[in-house]
N, C-alpha and C positions, 0 to 999 in steps of 0.2 A: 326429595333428594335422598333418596334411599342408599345410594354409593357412596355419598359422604358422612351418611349419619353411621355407616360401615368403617370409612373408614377410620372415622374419627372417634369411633368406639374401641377399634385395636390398636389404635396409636396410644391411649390412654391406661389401654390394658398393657399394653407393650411396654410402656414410659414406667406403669405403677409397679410394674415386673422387677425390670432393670434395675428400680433405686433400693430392692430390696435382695439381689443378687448379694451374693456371698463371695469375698474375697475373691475366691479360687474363677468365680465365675465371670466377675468382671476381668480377672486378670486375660482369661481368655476369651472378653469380647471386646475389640477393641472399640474406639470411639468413630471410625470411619466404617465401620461394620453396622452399630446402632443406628449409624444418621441412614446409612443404605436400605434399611431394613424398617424404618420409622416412615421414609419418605418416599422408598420406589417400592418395595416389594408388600408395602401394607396398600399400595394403590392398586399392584396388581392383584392382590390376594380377594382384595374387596371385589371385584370384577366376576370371583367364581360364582357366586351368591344368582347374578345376573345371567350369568352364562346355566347355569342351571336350570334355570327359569324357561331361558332360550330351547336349551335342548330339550325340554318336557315339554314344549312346545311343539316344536318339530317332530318330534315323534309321536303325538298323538294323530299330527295331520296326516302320518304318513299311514299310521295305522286306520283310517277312515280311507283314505287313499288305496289301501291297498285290499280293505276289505271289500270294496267295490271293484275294483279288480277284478278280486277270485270272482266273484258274483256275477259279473259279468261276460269274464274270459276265464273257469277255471283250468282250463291248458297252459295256463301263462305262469301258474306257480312256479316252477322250476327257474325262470328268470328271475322272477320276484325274490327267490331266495339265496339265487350265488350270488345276485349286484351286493348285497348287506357283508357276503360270506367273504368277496374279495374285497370290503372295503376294509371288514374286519381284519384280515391277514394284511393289509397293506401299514397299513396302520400299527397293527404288532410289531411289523418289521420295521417302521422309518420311525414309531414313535419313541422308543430307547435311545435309537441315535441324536434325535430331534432333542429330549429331552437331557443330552450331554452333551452335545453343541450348546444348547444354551447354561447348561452348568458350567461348562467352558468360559464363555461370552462374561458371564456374571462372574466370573473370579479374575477375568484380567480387567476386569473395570474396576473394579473391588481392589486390586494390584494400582491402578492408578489413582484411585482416589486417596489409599494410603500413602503414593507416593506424594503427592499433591499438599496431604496432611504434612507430614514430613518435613518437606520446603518450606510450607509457610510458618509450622513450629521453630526449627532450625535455622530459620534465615541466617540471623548473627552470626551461625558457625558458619553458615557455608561463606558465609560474606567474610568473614574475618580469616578462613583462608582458602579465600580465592581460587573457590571452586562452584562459580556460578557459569563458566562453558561446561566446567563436566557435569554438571546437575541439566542441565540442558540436554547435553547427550546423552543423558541415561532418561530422560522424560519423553525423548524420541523413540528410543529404543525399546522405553515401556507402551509407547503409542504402536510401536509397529509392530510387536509382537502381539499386542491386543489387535489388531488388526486379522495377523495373521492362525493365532492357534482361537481367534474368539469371533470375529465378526465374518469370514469368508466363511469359513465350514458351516456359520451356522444360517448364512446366506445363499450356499449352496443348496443345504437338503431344504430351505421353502420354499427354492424357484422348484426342485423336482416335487414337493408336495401339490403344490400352486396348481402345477399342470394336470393331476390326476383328477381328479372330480370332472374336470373339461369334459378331457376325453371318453371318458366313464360311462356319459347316459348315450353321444352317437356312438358305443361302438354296441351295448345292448340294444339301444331299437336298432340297427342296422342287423345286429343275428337274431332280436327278433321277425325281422322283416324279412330275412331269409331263410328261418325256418317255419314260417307259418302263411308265408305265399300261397306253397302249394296245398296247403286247407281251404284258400278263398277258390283257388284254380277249379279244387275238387268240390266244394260248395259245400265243405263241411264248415263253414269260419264266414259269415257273413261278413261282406266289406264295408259294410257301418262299425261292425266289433274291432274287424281290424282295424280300419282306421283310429275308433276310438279308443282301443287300447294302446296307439304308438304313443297317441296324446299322451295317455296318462303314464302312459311309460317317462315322456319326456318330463312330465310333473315332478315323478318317483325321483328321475336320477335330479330334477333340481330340488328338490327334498333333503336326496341322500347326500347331492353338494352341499349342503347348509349343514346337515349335521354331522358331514367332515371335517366343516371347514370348527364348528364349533369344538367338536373333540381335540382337534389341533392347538385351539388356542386355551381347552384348558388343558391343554401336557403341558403348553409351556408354563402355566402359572404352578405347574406342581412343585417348580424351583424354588417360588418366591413361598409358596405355603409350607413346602416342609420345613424352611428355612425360620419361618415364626414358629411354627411348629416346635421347633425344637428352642429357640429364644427366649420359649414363652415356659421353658419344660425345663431351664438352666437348676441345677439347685441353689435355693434363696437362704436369708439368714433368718427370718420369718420364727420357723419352728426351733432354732437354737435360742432365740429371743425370747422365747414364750418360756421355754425350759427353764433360761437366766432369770426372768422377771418370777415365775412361779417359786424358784427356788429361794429367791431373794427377799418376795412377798410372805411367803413361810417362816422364813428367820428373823425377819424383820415381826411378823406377829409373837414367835416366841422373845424377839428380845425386849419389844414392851409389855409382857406379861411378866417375865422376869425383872424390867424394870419398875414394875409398875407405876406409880404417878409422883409428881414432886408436890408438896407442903400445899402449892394453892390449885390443885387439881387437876394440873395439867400430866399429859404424859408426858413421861422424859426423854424424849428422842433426840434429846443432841447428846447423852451418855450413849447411844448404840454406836458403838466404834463401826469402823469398816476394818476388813478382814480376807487375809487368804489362807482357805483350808484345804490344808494338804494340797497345794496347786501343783501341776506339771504338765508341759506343753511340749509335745514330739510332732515333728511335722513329717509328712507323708515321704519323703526320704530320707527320715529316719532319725534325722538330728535332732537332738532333746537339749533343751536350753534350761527349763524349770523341772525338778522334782520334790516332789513333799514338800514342797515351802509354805509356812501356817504363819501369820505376822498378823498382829494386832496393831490399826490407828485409831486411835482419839479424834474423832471429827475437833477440827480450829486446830489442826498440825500443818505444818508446815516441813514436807520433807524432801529431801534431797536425794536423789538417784546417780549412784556412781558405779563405776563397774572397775573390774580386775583387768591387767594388762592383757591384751590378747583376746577379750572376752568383746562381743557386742550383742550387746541385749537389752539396753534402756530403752529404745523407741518398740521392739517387743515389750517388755512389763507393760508401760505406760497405755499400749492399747489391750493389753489384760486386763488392767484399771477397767480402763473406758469399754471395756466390753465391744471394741473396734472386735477383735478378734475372742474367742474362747478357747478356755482352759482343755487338753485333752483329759483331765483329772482335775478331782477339786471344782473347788467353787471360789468366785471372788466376789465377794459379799456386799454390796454397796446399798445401805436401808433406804427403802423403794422411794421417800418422798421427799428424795434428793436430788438435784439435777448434776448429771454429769456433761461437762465440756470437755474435750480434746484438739488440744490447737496443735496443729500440725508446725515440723519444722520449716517447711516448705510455705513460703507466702502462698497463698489462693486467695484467687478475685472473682466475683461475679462478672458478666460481661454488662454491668449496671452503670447506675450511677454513685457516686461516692460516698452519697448518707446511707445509701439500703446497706454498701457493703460493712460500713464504721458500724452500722447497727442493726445488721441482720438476725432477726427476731427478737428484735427490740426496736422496730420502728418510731414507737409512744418514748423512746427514752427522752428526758428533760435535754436539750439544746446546752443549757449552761453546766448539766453535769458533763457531756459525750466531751463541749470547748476544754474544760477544764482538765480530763482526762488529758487528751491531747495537748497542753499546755505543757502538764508536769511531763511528759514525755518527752516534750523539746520540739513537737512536728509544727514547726513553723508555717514549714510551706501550706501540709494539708490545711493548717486552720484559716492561708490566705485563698483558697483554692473555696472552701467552706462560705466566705463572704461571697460568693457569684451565686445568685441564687438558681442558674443553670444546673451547678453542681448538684444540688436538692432535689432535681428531678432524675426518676430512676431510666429515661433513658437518653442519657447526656453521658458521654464517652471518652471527653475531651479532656478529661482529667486524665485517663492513662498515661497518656504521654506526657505527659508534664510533673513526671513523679520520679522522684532517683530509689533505686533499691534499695537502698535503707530505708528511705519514707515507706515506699512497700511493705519491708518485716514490720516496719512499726504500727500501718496500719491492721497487719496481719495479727500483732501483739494486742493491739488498745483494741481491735475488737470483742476478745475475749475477758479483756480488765471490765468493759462496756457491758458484759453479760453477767458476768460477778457471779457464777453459777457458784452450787455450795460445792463442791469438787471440778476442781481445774487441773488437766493435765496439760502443762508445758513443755513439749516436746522442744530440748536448746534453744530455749530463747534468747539467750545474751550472745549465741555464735552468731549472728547477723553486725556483731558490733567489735570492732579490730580495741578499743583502748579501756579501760577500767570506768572514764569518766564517761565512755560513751553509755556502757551498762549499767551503771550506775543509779541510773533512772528507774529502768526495766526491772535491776531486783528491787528498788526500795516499792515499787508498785506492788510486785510481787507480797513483798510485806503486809504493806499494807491493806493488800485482799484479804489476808491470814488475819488481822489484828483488830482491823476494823469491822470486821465481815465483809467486805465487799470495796470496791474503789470507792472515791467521794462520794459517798453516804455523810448522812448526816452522823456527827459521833454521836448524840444524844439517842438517838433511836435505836442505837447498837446493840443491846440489850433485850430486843424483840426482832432481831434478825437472826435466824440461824447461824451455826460457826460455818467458816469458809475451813475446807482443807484444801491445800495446791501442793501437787505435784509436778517439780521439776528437773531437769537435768542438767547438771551446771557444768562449764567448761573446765574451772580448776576448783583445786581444793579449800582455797580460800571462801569462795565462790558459795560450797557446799556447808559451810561451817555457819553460811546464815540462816538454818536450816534449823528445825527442832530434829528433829533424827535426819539422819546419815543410811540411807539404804546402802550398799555394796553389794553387787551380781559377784561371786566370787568363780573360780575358775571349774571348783566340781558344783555350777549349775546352783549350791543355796543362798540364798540369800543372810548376809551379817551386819547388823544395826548397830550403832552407836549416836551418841547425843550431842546435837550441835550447840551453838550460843542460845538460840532460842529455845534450848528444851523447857516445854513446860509440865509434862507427864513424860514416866520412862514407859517404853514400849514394854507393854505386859509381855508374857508371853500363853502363846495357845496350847491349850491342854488340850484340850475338847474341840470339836466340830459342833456348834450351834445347833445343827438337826437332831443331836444326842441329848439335849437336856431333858 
């Protein structure tokens, strides 16, 4: 199965591409573009491999074919050589058109599947206002225009292609046959040759049919191949990762030599703060949010991110943290043998079952810590949904719909309390929740990731876990004041710290850049 071990080899190349695509790249590939490109144009790509095969085929017959020919009839070259000459110029001419009728054809289906996407994302709005006739009429209207600028034109030039090869081999042996008559007449042309040469004539032009017809059908796969071609050619975050981690892996070696070990031999890595040296971040039109900002955290902080009226940039910092995104300047220093999480403000679900999502990559987690999580949270429902042992299996779906959007942020919340990483960044967690005692939960969690090192952890063991540091961004000021430091994005782009209820250490301040010691 050589076509499927093809294609199932670029799917995976394709897939291992995509999830390492960089921002800028995903933003410009959309999800109806990948699945188009993952499931039709890697079937057709895989097809070239075969069609290659085909035409090295054909044309070796043809070349035996033909050298028996001259060998037999060398008079007859001059035919043997314009049938190939005008297939070639036919083919120059129809195969650019051929090959943008179907570039055509592929971007109004491409056009409807987006639409399609669209409707079924959007339902609720189209449905809440009562715009399911005109979603209708524009899904006709995207049908009939794919119709007409994509599947006629390109329906047209195959019937004219279809027909030439036909006609191709009678209309050569017919001017063979009339110019080489009057050589049998005159008896310079034996009529066994001729005869035998109309035959092979007729062989040649069903030969040069076959490897028309092949050339045709790889022009049109050139759509689907340059199209991975270039999918596969997107820039990734790969090599800005490698930078991060090296640079990271370096500072983090200088700051345990600096540290060097504590009283009973260990080294002291929970003294290496994290850090931003000299950080600033300007995006491609121009806008500069971060300049020289250098801050020192004490890993087991707890800090709170606020910003200046006018000013929006906490869900930017907080993926400078998480190295979602990099610094255009500076370094943001996070010691390598640390785990960073970033939970988004936005719930996100797998299209799973409801343990893989409560605990994804943490499958092995203990049952009676994930229930208890979920307890102090208040998720009633999830934990009656949790007794069906349906739910437990990862492809049971039945729980979506049975879930209000609050249980959603919550589930979105408690799986990250579930992963207890030693750096959590909490992109607005308590905005999911309208009253004080609804949040109320959510920050004393928060806490207690800070405090204990991790959620329902054993407290006795707490002393051989590393510190938890979390980063989040609170709705009010009160809010922030639970907080060991007080971040503030100010209006000229620096960042200004001050000390919440919890401060346990004052934020140092940076002299130095770590790479200088």
């Amino acid at each position: 199965d050589l076509k499927g071990i093809l294609r199932n080899s670029l799917r995976a190349s394709l897939y291992r591409v995509y999830l390492n695509y960089t921002m800028e790249s995903r933003n410009s590939v959309g999800a109806t573009e990948m699945k188009t490109a993952l499931m039709q144009d890697v079937v057709e790509a895989s097809l070239c491999y075969t069609h290659a095969v085909e035409l090295l085929r054909v044309l070796i017959r043809l070349s035996i074919v033909i050298s028996v020919t001259l060998g037999k009839n060398p008079k007859a070259w001059w035919i043997l050589l314009l049938m190939p000459t005008l297939m070639a110029c036919w083919i120059r001419c129809r195969g650019q058109s051929y090959l943008a009728a179907c570039d055509a054809e592929g971007d109004c289906q491409l056009c409807v599947d987006k639409f399609i996407e669209m409707t079924c994302v959007c339902f609720d709005f189209v449905s809440e206002y009562s715009q399911r006739p005109q979603m209708n009429e524009y899904f006709n209207e995207e049908l009939q225009k794919a119709t007409r600028t994509g599947r006629i034109p390109k329906q047209q030039i195959e019937i004219n292609n279809k027909y030439f090869p036909k006609w191709l081999g009678p209309v050569f042996v017919a001017l063979y046959i009339a110019t080489s008559t009057k050589h049998v007449l005159e008896g310079k042309l034996s009529v066994g040759s001729f005869l035998a040469t109309i035959n092979i004539l007729r062989s040649i032009a069903g030969n040069f049919s076959d490897l028309y017809k092949i050339l045709m059908e790889l022009n049109v796969l050139i759509g689907p191949l340059r199209n991975l071609t270039n999918l596969l050619n997107m820039p990734i975050e790969v090599p800005r990762l490698k930078k991060a981690s090296d640079e990271n892996r370096e500072t983090t070696r200088r700051a345990r030599l600096r540290l060097g070990h504590t009283p009973n031999g260990a080294v002291a890595e929970d003294a290496i703060p994290l850090q931003l040296v000299n950080v600033g971040l300007t995006f491609s039109s121009g806008l500069r949010l971060f300049k020289d900002v250098s801050l020192t955290v004490p890993q087991g902080s707890m800090i709170a991110i606020m910003q200046a009226r006018n000013v929006k940039a906490r869900a930017t910092l907080l993926k400078l943290l998480g190295q979602i995104i990099f610094p255009t300047d500076g370094q943001v220093f996070v010691p390598t043998h640390l785990r960073v999480l970033h939970v988004s403000y936005q719930p996100q679900m797998l299209m799973t079952g409801m343990w893989l999502n409560l605990t994804l990559g943490m499958q092995d987690a203990p049952h009676e810590r994930v229930h208890a999580i979920l307890a102090d949270l208040g998720m009633r429902k999830t934990l009656k949904l949790l007794e069906n042992k349906e739910s437990m299996e990862d492809d049971d779906l039945s729980w979506l719909g049975n879930v209000s959007a609050t249980e959603f942020a919550l589930i979105h919340l408690a799986r990250g309390f579930i992963k207890s990483a030693e750096v959590t960044l909490f992109s607005r967690p308590l905005a999911h929740f309208n009253t004080p005692e609804a949040r109320r939960p959510v920050l004393a969690m928060i806490e207690e990731l800070v405090a204990n090192r991790g959620v329902r952890l054993p407290a006795e063991g707490r002393h051989r876990r590393r510190p938890r540091t979390c980063f989040f961004t609170p709705e009010t000021d009160v809010e922030a004041d639970h907080a060991d430091y007080i971040w503030t994005i100010e209006a000229d782009h620096s960042i200004s710290v001050r000390v919440g209820k919890r401060r346990r250490l004052m934020p140092l301040p940076l002299e130095k850049s770590p790479h200088r010691d």
